[in-house]
N, C-alpha and C positions, 0 to 999 in steps of 0.2 A: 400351495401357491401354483399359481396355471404359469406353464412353459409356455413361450411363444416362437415360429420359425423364425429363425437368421439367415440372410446373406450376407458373403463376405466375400468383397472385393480388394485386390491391390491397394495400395495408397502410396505407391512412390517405393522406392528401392527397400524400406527400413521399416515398414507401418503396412497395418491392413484397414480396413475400415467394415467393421460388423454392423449391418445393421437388423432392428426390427422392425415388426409392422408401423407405418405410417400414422400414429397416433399419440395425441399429449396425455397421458392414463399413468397412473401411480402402481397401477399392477407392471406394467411394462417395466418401467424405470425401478421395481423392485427385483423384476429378471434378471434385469441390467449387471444392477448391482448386486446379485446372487452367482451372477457369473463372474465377475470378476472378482469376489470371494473365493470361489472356485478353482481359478486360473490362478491364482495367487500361490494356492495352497499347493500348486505343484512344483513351489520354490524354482520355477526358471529366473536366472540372470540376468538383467538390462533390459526389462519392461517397464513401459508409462501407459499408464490408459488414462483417459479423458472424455467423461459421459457429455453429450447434449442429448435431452429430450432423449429420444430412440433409436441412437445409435452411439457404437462404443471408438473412438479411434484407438488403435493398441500400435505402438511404436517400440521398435528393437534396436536398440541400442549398442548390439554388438554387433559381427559380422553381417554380410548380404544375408538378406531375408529368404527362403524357398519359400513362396507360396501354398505351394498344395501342401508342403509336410505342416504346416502352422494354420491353415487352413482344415485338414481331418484334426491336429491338434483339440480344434478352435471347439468342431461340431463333436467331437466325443466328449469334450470337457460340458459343452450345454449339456449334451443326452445327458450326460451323469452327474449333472448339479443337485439336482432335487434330491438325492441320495445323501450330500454331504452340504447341508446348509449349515453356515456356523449363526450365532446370532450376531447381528445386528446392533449396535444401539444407535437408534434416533431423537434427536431433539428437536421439540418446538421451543426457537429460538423470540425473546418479543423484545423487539428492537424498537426505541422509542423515535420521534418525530417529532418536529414543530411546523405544524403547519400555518405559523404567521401570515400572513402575505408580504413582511420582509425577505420570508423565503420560497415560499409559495408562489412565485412570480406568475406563475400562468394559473394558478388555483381560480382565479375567476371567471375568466376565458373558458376552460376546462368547464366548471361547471356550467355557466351559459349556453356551451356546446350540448352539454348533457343531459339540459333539462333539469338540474338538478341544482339546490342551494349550497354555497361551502358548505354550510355544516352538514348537509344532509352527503354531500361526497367524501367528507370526512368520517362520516359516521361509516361508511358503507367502505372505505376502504379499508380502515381500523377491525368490522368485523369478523375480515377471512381470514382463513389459514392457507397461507401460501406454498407451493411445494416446493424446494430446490432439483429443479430441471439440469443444471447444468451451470457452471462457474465460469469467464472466460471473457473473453472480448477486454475487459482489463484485471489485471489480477484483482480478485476479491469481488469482480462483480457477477451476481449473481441471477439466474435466468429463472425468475419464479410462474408458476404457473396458476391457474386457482381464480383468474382476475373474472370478478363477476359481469354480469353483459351489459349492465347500466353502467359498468367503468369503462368499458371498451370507446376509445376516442382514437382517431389517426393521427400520425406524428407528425409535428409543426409543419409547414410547409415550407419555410427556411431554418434549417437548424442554425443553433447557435453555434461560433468559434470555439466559446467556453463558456462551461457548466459546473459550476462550483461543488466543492469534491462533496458527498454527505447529499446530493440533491436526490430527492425522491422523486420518480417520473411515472407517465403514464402516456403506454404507448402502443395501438393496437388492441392485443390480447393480453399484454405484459405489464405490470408495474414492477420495478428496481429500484437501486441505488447507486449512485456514481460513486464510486470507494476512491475516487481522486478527480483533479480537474482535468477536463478532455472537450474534445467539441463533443454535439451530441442535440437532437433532433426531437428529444420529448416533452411532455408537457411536464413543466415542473412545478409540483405542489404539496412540498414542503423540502426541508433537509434534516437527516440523521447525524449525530454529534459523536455516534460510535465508529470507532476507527475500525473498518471492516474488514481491513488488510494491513499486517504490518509486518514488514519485510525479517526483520530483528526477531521477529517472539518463534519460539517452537516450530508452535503451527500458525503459518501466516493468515492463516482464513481459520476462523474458529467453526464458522458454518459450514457444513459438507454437503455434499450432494446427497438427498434421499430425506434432508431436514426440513420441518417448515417453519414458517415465519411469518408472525402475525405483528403489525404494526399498533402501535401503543402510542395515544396521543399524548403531547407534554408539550407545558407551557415555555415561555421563552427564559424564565428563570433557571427552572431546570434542565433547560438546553442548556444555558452557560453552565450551569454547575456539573453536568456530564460531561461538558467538553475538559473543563479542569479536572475532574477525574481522571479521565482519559488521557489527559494531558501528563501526570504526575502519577500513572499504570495502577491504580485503583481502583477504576471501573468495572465491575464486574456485569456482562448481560445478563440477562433472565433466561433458564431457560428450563424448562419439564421435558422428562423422560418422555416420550411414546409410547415405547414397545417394552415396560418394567416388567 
């Protein structure tokens, strides 16, 4: 796996900010996350890291942070990553959708914009695999990347107050999912009936960073009857190994 250079800057009294090259690339984002494999493994006390895209924020949680000593830290742990890779497990996660146009609210718009018929935006959205870039902005939502260039539209020109939690959007170079109700500025066409975050379980986000995600069309019956799954913790998603 090809190493990439880091810089690393301050980030405020407790945090540094490491980044790499300026690109959206699934080799990058496996660096990433092979450093912080890495760093792990040298068991220091009251670390958080938080990947987007290509760069890492790492926050210390104990004492005033020294810079330059957490900084040579930083770059002899990359030089000596590739020595000590542990494996990985990845999933492709396939989270289902209805794209009604009771939820689908801008699915028409969208595609009229796009040149394109619902179904044929529907088809074309359903057949990527998406990358998990980064989790954030609300808990469980998820920054995928992967979005093909006949998807690419610009975000609404008035966002909305509120966007129903479960909506499927498309925005930019981006499609997601709002894991709750929020304002929010995308084109929304359809909604997901899986609880993508939940505060209560283990692990609140079952999807990690470095997994992908391929959307799965599904009619409005089977939207209600995932939601009562999910409603009464029976729901199980779909998901395949990558890297067995």
């Amino acid at each position: 796996m090809k190493s990439y250079p880091i810089t690393i800057k301050p980030f405020g009294e407790r945090a540094i900010l490491v980044e790499w090259p300026n690109q959206v690339e699934e080799s990058i984002l496996a660096d990433i996350l092979d450093f912080m494999d890495a760093f792990k493994e040298l068991g220091l006390p009251g670390w958080e890291m938080s990947v987007a895209y290509n760069s890492l924020t790492m926050v210390c949680n104990q004492e005033h942070l020294d810079f330059e000593t957490i900084k040579n830290l930083v770059l002899d742990c990359h030089s000596r990553q590739a020595a000590s890779k542990t494996k990985r497990i990845q999933y492709l996660w396939r989270i289902p959708v209805c794209y009604d146009l009771e939820f689908g609210i801008d699915l028409e718009e969208a595609s009229q914009t796009l040149k394109l018929s619902p179904d044929e935006l529907i088809q074309e959205h359903t057949a990527h695999q998406y990358v998990v870039y980064g989790i954030g902005f609300l808990p469980g939502f998820m920054y995928l990347g992967g979005l093909p260039t006949g998807l690419e539209i610009p975000r609404r020109a008035e966002p909305r107050l509120q966007v129903a939690k479960g909506s499927v959007g498309l925005a930019g170079k981006q499609t997601g999912v709002y894991p709750q109700d929020s304002p929010g500025g995308w084109n929304i066409i359809g909604n997901c009936p899986v609880e993508l975050f939940n505060p209560k379980a283990e692990e609140p986000c079952f999807v990690k960073v470095g997994d992908k995600i391929q959307f799965q069309k599904i009619s409005r019956a089977e939207y209600d009857l995932h939601k009562i799954e999910g409603e009464v913790g029976i729901y199980k998603p779909e998901k395949t190994v990558l890297n067995a």
